[in-house]
N, C-alpha and C positions, 0 to 999 in steps of 0.2 A: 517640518512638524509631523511627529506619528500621529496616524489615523487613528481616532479617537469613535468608539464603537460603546453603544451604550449598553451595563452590566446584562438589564432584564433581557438580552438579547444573546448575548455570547459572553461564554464564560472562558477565559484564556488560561488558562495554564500551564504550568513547568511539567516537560516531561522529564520524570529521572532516566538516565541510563544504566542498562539493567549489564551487570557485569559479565553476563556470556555476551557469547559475538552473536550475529545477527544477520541473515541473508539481506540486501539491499533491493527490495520489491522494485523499484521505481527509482530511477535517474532523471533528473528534474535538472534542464540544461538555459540556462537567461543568458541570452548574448543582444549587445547593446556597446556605445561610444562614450567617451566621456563629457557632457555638455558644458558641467560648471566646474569650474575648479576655487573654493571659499576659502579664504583668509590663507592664502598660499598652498590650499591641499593638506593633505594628510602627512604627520610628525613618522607613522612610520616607512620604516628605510626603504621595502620595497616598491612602497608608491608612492614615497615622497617627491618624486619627479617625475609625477602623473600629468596627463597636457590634454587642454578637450582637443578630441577629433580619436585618442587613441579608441581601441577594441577592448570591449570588456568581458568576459564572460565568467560566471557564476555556475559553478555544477554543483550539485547537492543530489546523494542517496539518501532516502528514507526507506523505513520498513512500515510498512501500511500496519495500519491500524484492524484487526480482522475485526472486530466490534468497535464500528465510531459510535460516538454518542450522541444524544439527539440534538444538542446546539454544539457541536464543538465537534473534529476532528483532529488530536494529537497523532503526530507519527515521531517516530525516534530515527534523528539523521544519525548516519554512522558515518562522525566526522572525519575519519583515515584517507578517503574515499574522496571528500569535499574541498571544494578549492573556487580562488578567486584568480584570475588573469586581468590584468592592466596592460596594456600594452605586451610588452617582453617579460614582464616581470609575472611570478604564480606563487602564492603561497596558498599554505591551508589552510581551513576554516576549522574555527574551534565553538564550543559552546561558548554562548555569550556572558562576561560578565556578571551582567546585568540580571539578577534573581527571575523578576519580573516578566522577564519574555521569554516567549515560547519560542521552541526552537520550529516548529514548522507547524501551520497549520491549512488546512484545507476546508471550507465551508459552503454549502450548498443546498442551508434548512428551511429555507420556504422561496417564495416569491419576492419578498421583501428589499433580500442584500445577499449579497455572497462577499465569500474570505480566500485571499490567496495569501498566503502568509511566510514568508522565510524572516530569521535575523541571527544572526550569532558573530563570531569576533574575527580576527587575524590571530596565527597561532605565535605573529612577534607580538600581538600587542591585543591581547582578549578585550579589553576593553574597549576597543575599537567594535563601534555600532557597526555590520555590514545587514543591509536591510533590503528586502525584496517582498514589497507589498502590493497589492490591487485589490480594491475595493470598489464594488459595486453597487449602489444605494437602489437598483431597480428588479434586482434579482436574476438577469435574463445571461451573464457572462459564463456563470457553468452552466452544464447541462445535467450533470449528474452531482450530488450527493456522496458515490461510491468511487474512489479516488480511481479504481482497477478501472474504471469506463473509460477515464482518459487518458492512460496509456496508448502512445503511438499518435498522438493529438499535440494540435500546436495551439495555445490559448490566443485568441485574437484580443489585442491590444486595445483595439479602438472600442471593443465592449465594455472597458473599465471604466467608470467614472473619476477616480483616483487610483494615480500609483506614486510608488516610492522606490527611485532606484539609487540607492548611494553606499558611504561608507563617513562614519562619522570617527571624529576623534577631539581630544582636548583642542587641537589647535587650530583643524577645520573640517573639509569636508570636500569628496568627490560625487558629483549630481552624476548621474548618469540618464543619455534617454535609454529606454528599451523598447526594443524592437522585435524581440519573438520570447518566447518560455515554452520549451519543448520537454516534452512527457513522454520517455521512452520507459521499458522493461529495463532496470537493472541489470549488468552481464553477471550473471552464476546464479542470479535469483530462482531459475523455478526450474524443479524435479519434477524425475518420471518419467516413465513412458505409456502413452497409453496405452490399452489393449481392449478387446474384446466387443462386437456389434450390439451398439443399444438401441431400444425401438422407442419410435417416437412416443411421447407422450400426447396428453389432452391439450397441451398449449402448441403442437405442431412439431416441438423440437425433440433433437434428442438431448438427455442432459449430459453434457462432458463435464469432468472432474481433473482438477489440475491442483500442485501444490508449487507455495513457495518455502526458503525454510533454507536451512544446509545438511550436506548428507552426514556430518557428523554427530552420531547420535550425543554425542555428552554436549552436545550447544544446545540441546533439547530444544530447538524453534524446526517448526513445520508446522503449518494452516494449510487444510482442505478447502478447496473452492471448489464445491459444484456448482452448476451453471445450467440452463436451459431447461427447468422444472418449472412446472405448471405454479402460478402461484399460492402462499396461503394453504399447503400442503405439510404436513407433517411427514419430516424425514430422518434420517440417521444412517453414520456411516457404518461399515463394515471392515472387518481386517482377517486377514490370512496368510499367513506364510507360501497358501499352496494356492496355483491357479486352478481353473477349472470353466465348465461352461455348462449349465442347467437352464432351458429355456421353460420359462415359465412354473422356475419354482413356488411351491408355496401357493399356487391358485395367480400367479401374478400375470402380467402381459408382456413381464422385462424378460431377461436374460442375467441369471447368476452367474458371475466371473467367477465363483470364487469357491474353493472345494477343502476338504480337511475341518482341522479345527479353526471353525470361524468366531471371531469376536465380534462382538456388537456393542457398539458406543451409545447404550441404551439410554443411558445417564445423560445425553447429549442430543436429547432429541428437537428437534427445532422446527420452526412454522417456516416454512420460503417465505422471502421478502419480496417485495413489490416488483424487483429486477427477477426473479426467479432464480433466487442465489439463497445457497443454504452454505455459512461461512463455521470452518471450525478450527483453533490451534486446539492441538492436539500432545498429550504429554508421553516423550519418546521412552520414559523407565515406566509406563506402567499401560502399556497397550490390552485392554481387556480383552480376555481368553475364556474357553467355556470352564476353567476350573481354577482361573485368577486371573492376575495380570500377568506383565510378560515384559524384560526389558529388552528396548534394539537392540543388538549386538552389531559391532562393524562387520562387514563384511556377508552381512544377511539381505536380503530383498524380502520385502514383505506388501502386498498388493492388495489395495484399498478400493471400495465401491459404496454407492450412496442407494438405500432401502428407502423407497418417496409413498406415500398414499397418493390416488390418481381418481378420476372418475371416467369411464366409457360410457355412451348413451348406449353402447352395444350388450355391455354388461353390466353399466351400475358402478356401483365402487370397486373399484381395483388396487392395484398397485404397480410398480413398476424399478426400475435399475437404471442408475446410470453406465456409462461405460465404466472400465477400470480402469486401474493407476497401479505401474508396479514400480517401485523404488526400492532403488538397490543404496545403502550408506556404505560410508566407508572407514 
């Protein structure tokens, strides 16, 4: 029976997929045995002679969501990538059928409950439910809200209240127990190299900056992830073709990476969040310039840095830089 989750709480929805390609933030790996096998098992051919005791495992990429929403976290699985294993047998996992369900979801909005969420099909037989749930009615199984927190994390099982591990179809069904759900980085997901020394700020750290995304400009996906800012600070990024190094541009306490004509994603200016993350996708044909925009071209590097307001007891209000990020596309 699907976990049944009341409206005023969480709001489920279909994500569409969007027709350029899409770097794979996150690889999301469920491995687990087969425990039941119902009304003979599943009609299709690759796991029609599915048996309990076999190995099951479930991979699915997603592409994070850079702005989740306040009851709901949609990510878009790049099903190419995605696959189911039964014993000997692997096919691929397709978007499901079924209008109604989301293809992946990840929830962490209060104390209350948390959402672990996968479902989608077999690519012989879409209609075929494959489903990976956990549900928590006490709120304490995530720890973060921010899916990037749990990369490199194995979710502990015995925290769920409910889960759901199977594979449904007209004629029956494979139960599966599980036994781990592991949260690594995506392979190709994240660009860049960093560069240049950033000085601590008022919360202790420095802030690094990293992206995910692909290096070709015409897939136009790339998200700025700064990190390590003081929280509840107003910040925005910066772009330039040309490196450089200005310590304590502009009256600040940072270090300017960045020299030439500089751009400023002024239009994009944002408060750090609670984690001290100021999160941005960014559009690769119109990178703002001091006398326009400006589109990537292959085969250019152009290196990016985050502009934060800060406060020193030693001076009062300040400012400050994270480190940079130079990405070369291709």
């Amino acid at each position: 029976m699907p976990i049944k989750l009341s409206p005023t709480r969480l709001a489920i929805a279909t994500v569409a997929l969007s027709s350029l390609a899409h770097a794979e933030d996150a690889r999301v790996t469920c491995t687990g045995t087969v425990a039941t096998v119902v009304n003979g098992g599943l009609a299709a051919p690759s796991f029609s002679s599915a048996a309990v005791g076999d190995a099951v495992t479930f991979t699915f990429d997603v592409e994070i969501d850079p702005i989740p929403g306040l009851f709901q976290v949609d990510h878009v699985v790049n099903w190419p990538t995605s696959t189911a294993t039964v014993g000997s047998a692997t096919e691929s996992l397709v978007r499901s059928s079924e209008a109604t369900l989301a293809q992946f979801q990840h929830w962490n909005g209060d104390t209350a409950q948390d959402l672990f969420i996968f479902q989608g099909g077999l690519s012989s037989s879409p209609e075929t439910l494959v489903q990976v749930s956990l549900f928590d009615s006490t709120g304490s199984a995530l720890s973060s809200g921010e899916f990037r927190d749990l990369l490199g994390t194995s979710l502990s099982i015995s925290a769920w209240g409910t889960t759901r591990f199977r594979m449904v179809d007209a004629q029956g069904a494979l139960e599966f127990s599980l036994s781990s759900v592991e949260i690594d980085p995506a392979p190709g997901g994240v660009l860049g190299t960093p560069y240049c020394a950033a000085v601590p700020n008022s919360s202790g750290n420095i802030a690094t900056l990293t992206s995910y995304g692909l290096a070709t400009p015409g897939d136009n996906d790339l998200t700025l992830i700064a990190e390590g800012l003081p929280t509840s600070r107003f910040g925005y990024f910066l772009v330039s073709a040309t490196q450089g190094f200005t310590p304590g541009a502009g009256g600040s306490q940072g270090n300017l990476c960045l020299s030439g004509s500089i751009g400023r994603f002024k239009d994009q200016v944002q408060l750090s969040d609670n984690g001290g993350r100021i999160i941005l996708p960014i559009e690769l044909d119109s990178l703002p310039g001091p006398t326009g925009t400006i589109a990537v071209q292959s085969g250019q590097t152009w290196n990016f840095q985050l502009w934060n307001r800060d406060f020193s007891l030693a001076t009062g209000a300040t400012s400050n830089f994270s480190q940079a990020l130079a990405i070369t596309f291709q």
